[in-house]
C-alpha positions as CSV (number, residue, x, y, z in Angstrom):
1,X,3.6,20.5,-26.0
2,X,4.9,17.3,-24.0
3,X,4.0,16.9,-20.4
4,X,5.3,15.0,-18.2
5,X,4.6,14.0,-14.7
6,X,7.0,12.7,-12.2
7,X,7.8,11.7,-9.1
8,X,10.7,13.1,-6.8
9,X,12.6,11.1,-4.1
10,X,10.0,13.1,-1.4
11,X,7.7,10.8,-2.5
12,X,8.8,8.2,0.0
13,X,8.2,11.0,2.4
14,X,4.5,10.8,2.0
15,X,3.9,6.9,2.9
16,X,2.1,5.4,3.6
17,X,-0.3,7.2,1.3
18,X,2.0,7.2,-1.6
19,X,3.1,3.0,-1.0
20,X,0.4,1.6,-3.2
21,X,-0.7,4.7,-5.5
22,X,1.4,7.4,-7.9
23,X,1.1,10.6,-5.9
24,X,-0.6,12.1,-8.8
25,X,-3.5,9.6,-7.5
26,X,-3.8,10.8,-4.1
27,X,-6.9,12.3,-3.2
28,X,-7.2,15.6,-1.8
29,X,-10.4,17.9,-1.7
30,X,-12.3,15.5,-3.9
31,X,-9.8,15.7,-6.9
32,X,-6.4,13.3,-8.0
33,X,-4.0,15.5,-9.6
34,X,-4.9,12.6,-12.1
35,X,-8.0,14.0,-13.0
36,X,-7.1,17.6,-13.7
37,X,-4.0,16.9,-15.6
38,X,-6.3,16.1,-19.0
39,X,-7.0,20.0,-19.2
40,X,-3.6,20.5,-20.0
41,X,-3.2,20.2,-23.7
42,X,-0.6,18.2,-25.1
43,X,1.0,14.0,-25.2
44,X,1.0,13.2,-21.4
45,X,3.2,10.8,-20.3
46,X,4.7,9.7,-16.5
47,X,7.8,8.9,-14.4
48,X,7.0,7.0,-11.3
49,X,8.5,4.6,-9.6
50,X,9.4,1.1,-10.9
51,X,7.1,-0.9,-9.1
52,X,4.4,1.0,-10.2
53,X,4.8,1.3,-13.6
54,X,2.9,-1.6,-14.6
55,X,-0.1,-0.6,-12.7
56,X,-0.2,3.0,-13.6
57,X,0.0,1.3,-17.6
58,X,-3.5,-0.5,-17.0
59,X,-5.5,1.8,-14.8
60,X,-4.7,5.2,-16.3
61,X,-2.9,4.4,-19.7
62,X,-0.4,6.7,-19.9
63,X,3.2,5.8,-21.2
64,X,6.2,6.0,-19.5
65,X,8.9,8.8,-20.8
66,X,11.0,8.5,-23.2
67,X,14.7,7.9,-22.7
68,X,15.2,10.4,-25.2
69,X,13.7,14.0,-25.2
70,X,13.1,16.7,-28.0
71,X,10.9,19.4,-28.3
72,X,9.1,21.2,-26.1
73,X,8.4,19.4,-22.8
74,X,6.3,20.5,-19.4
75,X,7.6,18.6,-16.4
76,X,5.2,18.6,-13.6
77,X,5.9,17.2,-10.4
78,X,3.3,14.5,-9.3
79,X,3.1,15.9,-5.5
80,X,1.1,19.2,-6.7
81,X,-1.7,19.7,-4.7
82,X,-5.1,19.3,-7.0
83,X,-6.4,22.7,-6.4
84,X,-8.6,23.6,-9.9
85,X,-6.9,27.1,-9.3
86,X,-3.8,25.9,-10.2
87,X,-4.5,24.2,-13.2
88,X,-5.7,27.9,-14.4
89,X,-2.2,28.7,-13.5
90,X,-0.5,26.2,-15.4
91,X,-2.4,26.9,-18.1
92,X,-1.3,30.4,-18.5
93,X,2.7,29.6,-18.1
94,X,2.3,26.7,-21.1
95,X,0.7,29.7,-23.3
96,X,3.3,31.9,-22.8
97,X,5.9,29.1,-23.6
98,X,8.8,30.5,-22.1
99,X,11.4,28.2,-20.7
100,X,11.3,28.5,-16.1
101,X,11.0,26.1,-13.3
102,X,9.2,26.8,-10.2
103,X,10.4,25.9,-7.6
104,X,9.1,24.7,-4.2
105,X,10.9,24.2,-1.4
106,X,13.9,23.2,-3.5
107,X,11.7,20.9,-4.7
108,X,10.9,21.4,-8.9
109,X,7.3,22.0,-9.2
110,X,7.1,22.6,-13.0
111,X,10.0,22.9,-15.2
112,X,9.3,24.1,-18.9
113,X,12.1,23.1,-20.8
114,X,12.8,23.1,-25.2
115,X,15.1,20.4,-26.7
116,X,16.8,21.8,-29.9
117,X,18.2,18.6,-30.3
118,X,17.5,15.3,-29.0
119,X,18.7,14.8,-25.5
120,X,18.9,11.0,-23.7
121,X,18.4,11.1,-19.8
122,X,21.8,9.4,-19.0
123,X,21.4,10.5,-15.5
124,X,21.4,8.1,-12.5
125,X,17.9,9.4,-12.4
126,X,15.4,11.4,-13.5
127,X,15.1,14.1,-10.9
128,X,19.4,14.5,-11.5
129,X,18.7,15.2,-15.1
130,X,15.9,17.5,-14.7
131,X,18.5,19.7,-11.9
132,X,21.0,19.3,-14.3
133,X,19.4,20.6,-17.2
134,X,18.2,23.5,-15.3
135,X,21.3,24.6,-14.0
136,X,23.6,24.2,-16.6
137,X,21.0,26.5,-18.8
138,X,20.4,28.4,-16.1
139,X,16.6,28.1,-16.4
140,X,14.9,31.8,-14.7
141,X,12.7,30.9,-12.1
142,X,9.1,31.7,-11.9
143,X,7.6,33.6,-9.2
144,X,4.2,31.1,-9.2
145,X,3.2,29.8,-6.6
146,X,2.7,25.4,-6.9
147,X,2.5,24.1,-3.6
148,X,3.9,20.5,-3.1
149,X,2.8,17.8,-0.7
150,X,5.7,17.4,1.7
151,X,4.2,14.9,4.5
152,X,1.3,12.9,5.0
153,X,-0.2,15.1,7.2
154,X,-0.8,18.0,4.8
155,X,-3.0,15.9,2.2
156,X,-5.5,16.4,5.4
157,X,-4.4,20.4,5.8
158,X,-4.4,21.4,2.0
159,X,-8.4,18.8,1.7
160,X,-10.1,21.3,4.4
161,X,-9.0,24.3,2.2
162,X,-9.3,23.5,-1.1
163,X,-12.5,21.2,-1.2
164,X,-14.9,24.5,-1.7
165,X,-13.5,25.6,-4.3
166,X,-12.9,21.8,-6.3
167,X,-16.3,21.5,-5.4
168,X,-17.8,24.2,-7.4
169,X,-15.8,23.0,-10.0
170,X,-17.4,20.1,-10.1
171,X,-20.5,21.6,-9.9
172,X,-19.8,23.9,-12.8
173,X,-18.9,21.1,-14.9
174,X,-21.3,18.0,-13.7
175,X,-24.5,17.1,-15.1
176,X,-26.3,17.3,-11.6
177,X,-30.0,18.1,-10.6
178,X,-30.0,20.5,-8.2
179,X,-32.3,19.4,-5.6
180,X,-32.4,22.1,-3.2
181,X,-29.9,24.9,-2.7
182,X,-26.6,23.5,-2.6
183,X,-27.5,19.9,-3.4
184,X,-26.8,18.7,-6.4
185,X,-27.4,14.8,-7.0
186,X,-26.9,12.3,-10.2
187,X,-28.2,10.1,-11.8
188,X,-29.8,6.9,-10.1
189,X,-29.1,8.5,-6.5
190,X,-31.5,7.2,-4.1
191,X,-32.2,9.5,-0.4
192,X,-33.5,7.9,2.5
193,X,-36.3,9.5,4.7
194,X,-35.8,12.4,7.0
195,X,-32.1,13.5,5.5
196,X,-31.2,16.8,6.5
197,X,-29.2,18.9,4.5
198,X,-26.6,21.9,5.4
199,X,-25.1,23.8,2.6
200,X,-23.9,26.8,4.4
201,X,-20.9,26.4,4.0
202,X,-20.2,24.7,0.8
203,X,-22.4,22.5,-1.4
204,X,-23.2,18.9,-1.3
205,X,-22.6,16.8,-4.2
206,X,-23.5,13.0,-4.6
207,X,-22.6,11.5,-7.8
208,X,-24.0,8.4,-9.6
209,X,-26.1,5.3,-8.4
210,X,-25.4,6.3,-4.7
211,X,-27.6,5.2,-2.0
212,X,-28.1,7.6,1.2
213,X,-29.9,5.7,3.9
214,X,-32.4,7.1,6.6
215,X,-32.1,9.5,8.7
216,X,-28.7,11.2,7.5
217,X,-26.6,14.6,8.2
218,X,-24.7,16.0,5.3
219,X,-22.8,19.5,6.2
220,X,-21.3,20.8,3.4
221,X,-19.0,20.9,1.8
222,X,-19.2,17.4,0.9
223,X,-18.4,15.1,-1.8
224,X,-20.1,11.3,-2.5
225,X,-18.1,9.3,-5.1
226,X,-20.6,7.2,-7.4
227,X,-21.9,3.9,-6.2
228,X,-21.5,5.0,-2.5
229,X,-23.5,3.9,0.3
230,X,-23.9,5.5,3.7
231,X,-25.8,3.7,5.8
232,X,-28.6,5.1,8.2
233,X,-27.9,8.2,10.7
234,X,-24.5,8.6,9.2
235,X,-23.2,12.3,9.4
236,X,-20.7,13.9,7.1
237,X,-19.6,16.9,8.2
238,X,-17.1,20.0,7.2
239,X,-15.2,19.0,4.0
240,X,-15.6,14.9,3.7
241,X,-14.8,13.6,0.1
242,X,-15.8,9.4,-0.2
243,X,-14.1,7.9,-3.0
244,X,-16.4,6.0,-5.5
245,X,-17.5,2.3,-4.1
246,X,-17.3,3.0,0.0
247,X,-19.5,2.5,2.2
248,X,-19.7,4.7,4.9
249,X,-21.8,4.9,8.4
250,X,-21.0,6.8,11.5
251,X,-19.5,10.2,12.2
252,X,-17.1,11.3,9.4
253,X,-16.0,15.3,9.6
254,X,-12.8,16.7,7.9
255,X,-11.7,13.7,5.5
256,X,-10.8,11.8,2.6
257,X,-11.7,8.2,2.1
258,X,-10.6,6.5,-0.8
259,X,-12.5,4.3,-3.1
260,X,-13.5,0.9,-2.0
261,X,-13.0,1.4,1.8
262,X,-15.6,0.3,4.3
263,X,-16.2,2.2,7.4
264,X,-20.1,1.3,7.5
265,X,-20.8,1.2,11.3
266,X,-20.9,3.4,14.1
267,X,-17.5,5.3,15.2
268,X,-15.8,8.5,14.7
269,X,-13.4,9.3,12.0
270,X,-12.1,13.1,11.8
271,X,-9.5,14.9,10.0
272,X,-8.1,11.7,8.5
273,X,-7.2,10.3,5.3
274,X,-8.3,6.4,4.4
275,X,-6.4,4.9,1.9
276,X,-8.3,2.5,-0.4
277,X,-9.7,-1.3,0.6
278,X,-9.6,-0.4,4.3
279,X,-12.1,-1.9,6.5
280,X,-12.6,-0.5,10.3
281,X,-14.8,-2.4,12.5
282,X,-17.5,-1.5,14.5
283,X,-17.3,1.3,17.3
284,X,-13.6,1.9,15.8
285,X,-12.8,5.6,16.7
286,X,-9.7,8.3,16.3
287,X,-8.6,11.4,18.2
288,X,-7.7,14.4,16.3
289,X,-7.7,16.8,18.8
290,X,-5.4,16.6,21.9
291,X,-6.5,17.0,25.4
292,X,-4.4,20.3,25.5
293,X,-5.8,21.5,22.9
294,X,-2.4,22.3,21.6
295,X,-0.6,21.5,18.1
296,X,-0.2,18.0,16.6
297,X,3.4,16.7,16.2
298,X,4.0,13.6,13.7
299,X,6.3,11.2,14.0
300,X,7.6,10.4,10.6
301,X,10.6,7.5,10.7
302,X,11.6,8.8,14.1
303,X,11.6,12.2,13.2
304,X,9.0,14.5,14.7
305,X,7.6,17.2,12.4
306,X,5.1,19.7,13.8
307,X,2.2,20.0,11.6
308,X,1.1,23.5,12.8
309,X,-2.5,22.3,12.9
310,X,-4.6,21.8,16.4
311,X,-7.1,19.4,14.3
312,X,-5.1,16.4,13.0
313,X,-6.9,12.9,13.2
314,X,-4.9,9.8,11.7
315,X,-3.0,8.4,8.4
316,X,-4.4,5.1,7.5
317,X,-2.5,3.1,4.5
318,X,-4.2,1.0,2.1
319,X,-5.6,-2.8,3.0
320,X,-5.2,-1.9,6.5
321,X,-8.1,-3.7,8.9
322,X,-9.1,-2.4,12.5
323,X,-11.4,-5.0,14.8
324,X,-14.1,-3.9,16.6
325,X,-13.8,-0.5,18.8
326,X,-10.4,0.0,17.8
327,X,-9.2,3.4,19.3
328,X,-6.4,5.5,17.9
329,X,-4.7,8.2,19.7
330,X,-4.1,11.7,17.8
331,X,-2.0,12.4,15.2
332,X,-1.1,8.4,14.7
333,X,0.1,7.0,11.4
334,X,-1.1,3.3,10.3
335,X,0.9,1.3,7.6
336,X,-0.3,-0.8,4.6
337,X,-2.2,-4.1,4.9
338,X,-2.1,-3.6,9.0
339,X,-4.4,-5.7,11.0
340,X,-4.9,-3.2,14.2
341,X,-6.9,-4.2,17.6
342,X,-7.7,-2.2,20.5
343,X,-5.8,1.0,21.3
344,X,-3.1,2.5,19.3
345,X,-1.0,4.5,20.9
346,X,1.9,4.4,18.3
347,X,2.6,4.9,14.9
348,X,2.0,1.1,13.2
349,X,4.1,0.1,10.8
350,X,3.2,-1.6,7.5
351,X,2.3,-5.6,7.6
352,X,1.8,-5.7,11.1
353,X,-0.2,-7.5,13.4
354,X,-0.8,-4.4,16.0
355,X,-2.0,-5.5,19.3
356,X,-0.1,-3.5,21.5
357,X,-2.7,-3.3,24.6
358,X,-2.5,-7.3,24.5
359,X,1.9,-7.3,24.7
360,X,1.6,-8.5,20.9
361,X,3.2,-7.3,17.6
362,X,3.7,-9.4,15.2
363,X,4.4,-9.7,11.2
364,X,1.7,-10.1,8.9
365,X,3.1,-12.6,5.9
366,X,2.6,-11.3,2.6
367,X,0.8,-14.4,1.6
368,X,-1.7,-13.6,4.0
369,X,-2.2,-10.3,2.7
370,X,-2.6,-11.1,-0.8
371,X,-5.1,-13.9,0.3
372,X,-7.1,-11.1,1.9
373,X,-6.9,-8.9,-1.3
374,X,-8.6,-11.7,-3.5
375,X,-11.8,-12.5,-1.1
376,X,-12.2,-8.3,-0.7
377,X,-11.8,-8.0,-4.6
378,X,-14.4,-11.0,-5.1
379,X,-17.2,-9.3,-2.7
380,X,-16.4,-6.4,-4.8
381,X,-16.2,-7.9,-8.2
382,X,-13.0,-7.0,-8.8
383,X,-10.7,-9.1,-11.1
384,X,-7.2,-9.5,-8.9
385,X,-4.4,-8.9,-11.4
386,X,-0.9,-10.4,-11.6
387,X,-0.1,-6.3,-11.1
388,X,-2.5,-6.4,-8.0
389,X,-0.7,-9.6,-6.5
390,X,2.3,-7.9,-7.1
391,X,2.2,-4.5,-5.7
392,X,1.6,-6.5,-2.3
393,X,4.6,-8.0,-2.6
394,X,6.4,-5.3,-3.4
395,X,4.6,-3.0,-0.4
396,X,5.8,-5.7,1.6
397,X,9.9,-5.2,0.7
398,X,10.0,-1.6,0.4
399,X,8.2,-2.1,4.1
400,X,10.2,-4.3,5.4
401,X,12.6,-1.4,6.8
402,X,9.6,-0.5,8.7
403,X,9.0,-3.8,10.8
404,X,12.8,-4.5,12.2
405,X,14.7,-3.6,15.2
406,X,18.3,-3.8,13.9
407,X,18.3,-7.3,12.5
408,X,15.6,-8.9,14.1
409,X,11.9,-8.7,13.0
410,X,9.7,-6.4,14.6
411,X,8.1,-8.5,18.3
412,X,6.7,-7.0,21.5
């Protein structure tokens, strides 16, 4: 068996989370669709978008799609949500071999398809071939359920309901000491005095060379990517999942924070989702209740979608900065390589310099954002590629939509 995964045009409809990453790499729950896809048997390859393509080469090594197809071939859409239940279900459907799509939302979740004969994707693009081949063969659909990310805002809805059950997958497959009930540790961790542990509702996982200072609060469940640091009287609480590499201090409750992003001082971040190589400075806090206690409404490119959730905190793209006790209102969404200061009471786009308290908004040139990338990949030691350099430029362009007024650049 072939399988495929690919990207739809609702894609776009999930940045900025899905700018600088495949969606198949978006956290959620402490897995990446990325890293329960090699329990499918069979030749993997991927259809994402152009820009990406030479990036998803080096960091996950899986070749593009053919132009031409034969055989049998299971296409998976790269916005399923990671839920290790799923996979299960997958699993079974590839088994029985049958050719049927699933469909979600007229979107194509899976499609199992056969090519008798060799068949080039002629198609303007790949989601028009794949609708075409199903309905000229008039492919059954299944009744399975595969839910699909639609909007930002429901990486942070599906995280606080699946994370339990990723977690004891995890668990079930880790080699972890468990140190009490419900914490299970790797190797190399290190745990600072007087941590208090609360598994009651989930387990607490911390993987590899991780160091958890003094005086910490972990509520379950929780999950601590390897070489992590959370810095004394931090408290995770109620489904957090930290990304390899951060470095983490505060109050964190309800989110996912993707490798490499810092928010090591004091502040409050709650049902949110970081993207990766985000720094917020000190006392730099969100809202993700409202004062009416009633439900969130997003703004997505002018349109307003209600998220049916009374707990929604903030979307924050990748490289984006915040200076010191930044404040952002509930249910705001923050672009790519943003540099943000005092309150924000507005969605931000990408690239911007966001200082809307102090009458300023400005651009932030992609030079100075690449420059920023290599001194952030050098305190990491991390080698900037010509594919890193790139995808900043190219965030930029497919951005640029983001920062204009009609014709005229994007100035308060």
């Amino acid at each position: 068996m072939n399988i495929a995964i690919f990207e739809d045009s609702l894609v776009n409809q999930l940045y900025p989370i899905s700018v600088a990453r495949p969606a198949f790499a978006i956290s959620c729950g402490g897995y990446r669709l990325a890293d329960l896809l090699p329990r499918l048997e069979g030749r993997r390859f991927q259809h994402v978008r152009p820009y990406l393509q030479q990036l998803v080469a080096e960091d996950y090594r899986i070749a593009a799609l053919p132009e031409v197809l034969e055989g049998p071939w299971a296409f998976i859409n790269a916005r399923l949500v990671p839920h290790v239940p799923i996979v299960g279900r997958i699993k079974d459907l590839l088994q029985h071999g049958s050719e049927c799509v699933v469909w979600h939302n007229n979107s194509v979740a899976l499609a199992l398809l056969n090519f008798s004969q060799p068949r080039s994707r002629s198609e303007r693009t790949f989601e028009d071939f794949l609708r075409k081949e199903i309905e000229n063969r008039q492919i059954p659909a299944s009744d399975l359920k595969l839910p699909l990310f639609e909007y930002p805002h429901e990486v942070i809805k599906y995280h606080t309901t699946i994370m339990k059950d990723n977690l004891e997958d995890r668990m079930s497959r880790g080699d972890y000491k468990q140190l009490n009930d419900g914490l299970f540790v790797g190797q190399d961790v290190v745990l600072g005095d007087y941590l208090t542990v609360n598994t009651g509702r989930g387990p607490v996982i911390i993987e590899s060379h991780t160091r958890v200072g003094p005086c910490c609060y972990l509520e379950g469940p929780v999950f601590i990517g390897s070489c992590a640091k959370l810095i004394e009287n931090t408290a995770l609480k109620d489904n957090v999942a930290l990304g390899h590499t951060t470095k983490v201090g505060g109050e964190v409750e309800a989110s996912t924070i993707e490798p490499y992003t810092n928010k090591q001082h004091h502040g409050f971040i709650g049902h949110s989702y970081l993207g990766s190589w985000v720094n917020l400075g000190a006392g730099t806090c969100n809202s993700d209740l409202k004062n009416t206690y009633g439900l969130v409404t997003m703004e997505y490119n002018g349109q307003r979608v209600p998220t049916g959730m009374q707990f929604m905190g903030c979307i924050i793209g990748d490289y984006t900065k915040t200076a010191v006790n930044t404040g952002i209102f509930t249910g705001k969404v923050i672009g790519v390589c943003c540099m943000v200061y005092g309150f924000v009471t507005t969605n931000v786009p990408s690239f911007t310099n966001y200082a809307r308290l102090f009458g300023q908004m400005t651009e932030v040139p992609v030079e100075v954002a690449v420059a920023g990338q290599q001194r952030m990949f050098l305190r990491r030691n991390v080698l900037q590629r010509p594919c890193d350099i790139q995808l900043i430029h190219d965030m930029y362009e497919l951005t640029r939509h983001e920062r204009r007024l009609g014709n005229e650049p994007l100035v308060l």
